[in-house]
Each structure stands twice: as structure tokens, then as C-alpha cells.
N, C-alpha and C positions, 0 to 999 in steps of 0.2 A: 275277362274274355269269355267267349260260349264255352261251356266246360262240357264235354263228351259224357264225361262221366257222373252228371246230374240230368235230371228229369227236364225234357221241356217244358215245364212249367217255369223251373229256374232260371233257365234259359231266355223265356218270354220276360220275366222280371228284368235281367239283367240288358236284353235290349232297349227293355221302355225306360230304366234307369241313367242307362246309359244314355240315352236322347236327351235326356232330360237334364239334365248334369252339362251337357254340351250345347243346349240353347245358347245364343248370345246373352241373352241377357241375365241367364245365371252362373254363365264363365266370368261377366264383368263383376257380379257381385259376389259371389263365393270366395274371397280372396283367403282364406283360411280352410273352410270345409268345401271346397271344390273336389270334382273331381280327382284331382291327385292324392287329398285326404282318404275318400272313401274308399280308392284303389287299394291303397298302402292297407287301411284298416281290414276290406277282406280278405286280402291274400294271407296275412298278419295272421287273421283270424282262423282262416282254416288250418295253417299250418301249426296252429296250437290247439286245433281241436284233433288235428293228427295224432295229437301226442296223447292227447288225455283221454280220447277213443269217443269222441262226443260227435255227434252226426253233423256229418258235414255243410249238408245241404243248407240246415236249417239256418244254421253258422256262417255262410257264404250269406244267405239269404237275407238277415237282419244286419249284415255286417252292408249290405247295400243301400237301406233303408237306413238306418241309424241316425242320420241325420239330416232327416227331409224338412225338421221344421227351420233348417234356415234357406229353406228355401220358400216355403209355404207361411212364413212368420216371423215377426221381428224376436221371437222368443226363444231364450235357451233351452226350455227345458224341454226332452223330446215328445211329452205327452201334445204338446200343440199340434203336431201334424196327427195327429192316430186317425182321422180320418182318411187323410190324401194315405197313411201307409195301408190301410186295410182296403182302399180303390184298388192301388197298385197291386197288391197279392191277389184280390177276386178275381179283376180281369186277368191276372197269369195265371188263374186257377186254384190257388191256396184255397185249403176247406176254411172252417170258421174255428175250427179246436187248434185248426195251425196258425193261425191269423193272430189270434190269439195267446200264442207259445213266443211269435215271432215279437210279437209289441214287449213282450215282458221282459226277453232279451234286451231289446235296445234301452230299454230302461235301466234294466242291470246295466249295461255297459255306461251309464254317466255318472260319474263319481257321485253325485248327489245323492242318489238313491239306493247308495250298497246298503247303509249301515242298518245295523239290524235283519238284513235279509240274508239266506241261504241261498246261494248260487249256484246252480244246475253248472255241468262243465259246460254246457253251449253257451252259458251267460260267462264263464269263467272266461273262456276264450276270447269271445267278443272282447270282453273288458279288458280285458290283457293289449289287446291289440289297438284297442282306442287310447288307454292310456298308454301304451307305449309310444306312439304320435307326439304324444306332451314332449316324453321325456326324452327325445332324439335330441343330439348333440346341435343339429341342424335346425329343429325347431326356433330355440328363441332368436336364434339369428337370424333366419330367413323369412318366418312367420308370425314373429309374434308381432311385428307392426301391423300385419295383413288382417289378425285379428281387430286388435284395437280399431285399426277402419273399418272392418266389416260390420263392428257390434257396438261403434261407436263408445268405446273406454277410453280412458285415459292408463296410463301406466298404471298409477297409483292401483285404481280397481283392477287391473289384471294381474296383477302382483296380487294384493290382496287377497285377489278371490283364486288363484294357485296355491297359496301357501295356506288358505283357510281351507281346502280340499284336499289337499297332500300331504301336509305334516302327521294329523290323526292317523291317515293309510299307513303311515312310516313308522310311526309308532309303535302302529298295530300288527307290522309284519305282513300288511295285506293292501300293501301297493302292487304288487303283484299274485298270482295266483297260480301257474304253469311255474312248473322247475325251469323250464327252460327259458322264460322269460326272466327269472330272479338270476340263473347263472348268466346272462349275457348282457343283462340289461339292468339291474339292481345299479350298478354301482354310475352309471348314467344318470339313471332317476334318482338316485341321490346328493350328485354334483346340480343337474338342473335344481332342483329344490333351495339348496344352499345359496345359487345365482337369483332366485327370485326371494330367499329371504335378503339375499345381497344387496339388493335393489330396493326392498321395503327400506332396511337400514341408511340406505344412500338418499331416498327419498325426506330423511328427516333433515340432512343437511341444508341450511336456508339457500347457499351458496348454486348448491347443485339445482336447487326448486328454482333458484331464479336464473338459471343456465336456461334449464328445460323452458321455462316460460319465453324466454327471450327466443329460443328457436322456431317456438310457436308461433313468435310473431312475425317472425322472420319467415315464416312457410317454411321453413327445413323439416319441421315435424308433420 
């Protein structure tokens, strides 16, 4: 929503965002990183930047953006939109030292590209709030099919490539970053984790692989 208490710049972002998010034809294809994802992720996002004392704006800001390239590209990774994100902040006004602050955030925020970097608390935040989206209770039930159709997977890859991005963070004590995300939400992202290694496991049974197939043929899946 227009937030009072950030600059019309932010403001102007979050209207053309918001447009844009609500076209028809990126409600029909967003069926995972829709609007409802990016909602959840800024709010998420400042309310953790609250806590760590990280500027807010900038936090709301990339937390908007974050995820333009599935709309601008059939590609995960966020560097594919960096140009449609650096249109979006010139025309709301962002200089070029912020344009530039703001791209580097969303990039911290996708698990692929923490390791080895130091995380500013505005990247902290974002990240916390993104990866908290994974690991909601409500996720693999309600959206992880929405993915797989959006990004064209099958289980097997999205299994896969959850448990090849999350285990290491678990390991490392740095699935999370904000206290307040480890005390409310650690032990969530550690039940989802265990359902997608659950599922790699189930996926070796011949039994189960030729369930799934047969539903597929069946258009159930």
C-alpha cells in the first residue's frame, strides 16, 4: 500500500509495481511469484528491517522488485531483469548509487548467491523475508504445484533444487539471519526441509514413480 511514511519516489515505484503485478496477463502467469508472493515478502521485509534498524525504504523498495525476472523472463536467476529493475526506479526517481544498492539486495535475497558474501542488514532482511515464503507451513501445500507450472518442473527438480539450497543454509546456522525470524520460524523451515528431503526419498520408490506417472497421464497432475 502508499506508505505515508516514505518519500514519493517510493510511492511512484509502488504504484507502477503494483500495475504491473495486476495486468491480466501477469495474474494468469505468476502463479507462485504473483502478487500475493511480493506482498507477503515486503511487509516480511520491513518488519525485519525494523528490528535490525536497516533503512527501511530501501528494504520496502527491493523487496518490490525482487522478483521482476519472472515476469520479464523465463529465467530464475534475478540478474535477468536488472534492466526492466533500473527503468522501474529512474522513472520513480532512484539516483544511480541507489539503483545500484537496490539490485544488490535482491540478489542477496536468492539463496543462490549468499555464499561467500557479507550481507548488509537491508540484504539480511529482504532474505529473511523471501526465504521465509519457502518455508511457510502453507507453501508446499498450496503453492508448490503453482510453481512447478509456472517454471515448468517436475517434482523431482523442485525437490532437488530446495534441498540443494537449504540443507548447506541449515547446516550453516544461516537459514535465517534476524533473531526474530530463527525464534518464530526456524523450527517451520526445518519441518519443510525434512518434507522435501521426504519426498526426494519417496521419489526413489518405483511404486510411487509409477503412481505419479500414471496421474500424469490421467491429467490429475
Amino acid at each position: 500500500m502508499i506508505n505515508n511514511n516514505f518519500s514519493g519516489k517510493y510511492n511512484q515505484l509502488y504504484s507502477s509495481v503494483y500495475a504491473l503485478y495486476h495486468l491480466p496477463e501477469n495474474k494468469a502467469k505468476l502463479l507462485f511469484h504473483g502478487w500475493h508472493h511480493i506482498e507477503f515478502v515486503h511487509d516480511k521485509a520491513v518488519e525485519f528491517a525494523v528490528e535490525l534498524g536497516a533503512r527501511q525504504e530501501i528494504v520496502a523498495s527491493a523487496g518490490l522488485l525482487h522478483d521482476l525476472n519472472y515476469i520479464f523472463s523465463d529465467k530464475l536467476e534475478p540478474e535477468a531483469a536488472n534492466l526492466q529493475i533500473q527503468e522501474y526506479l529512474a522513472k520513480a526517481g532512484y539516483d544511480k548509487t541507489t539503483q545500484k544498492e537496490i539490485s544488490r539486495l535482491i540478489e542477496d535475497s536468492h539463496l543462490g548467491y549468499r555464499k561467500d558474501r557479507e550481507l548488509s542488514n537491508e540484504s539480511k532482511a529482504l532474505a529473511d523475508a523471501d526465504t521465509l515464503f519457502k518455508a511457510l507451513p502453507t507453501t508446499p501445500i498450496l503453492f508448490a504445484s503453482k510453481f512447478i507450472t509456472q517454471n515448468k518442473y517436475n517434482i523431482q527438480k523442485l525437490a532437488t533444487k530446495i534441498v540443494d539450497e537449504q540443507k548447506p543454509l541449515m547446516k550453516a546456522d544461516s537459514y535465517f539471519y534476524t533473531e526474530i525470524a530463527k525464534k518464530r520460524y526456524l523450527e517451520w523451515a526445518k519441518i519443510n526441509l525434512a518434507l522435501w528431503e521426504n519426498v526426494l526419498e519417496a521419489l526413489d520408490d518405483p511404486a510411487i514413480r509409477k503412481m505419479l506417472e500414471t496421474a500424469n497421464e490421467l491429467g490429475v497432475l
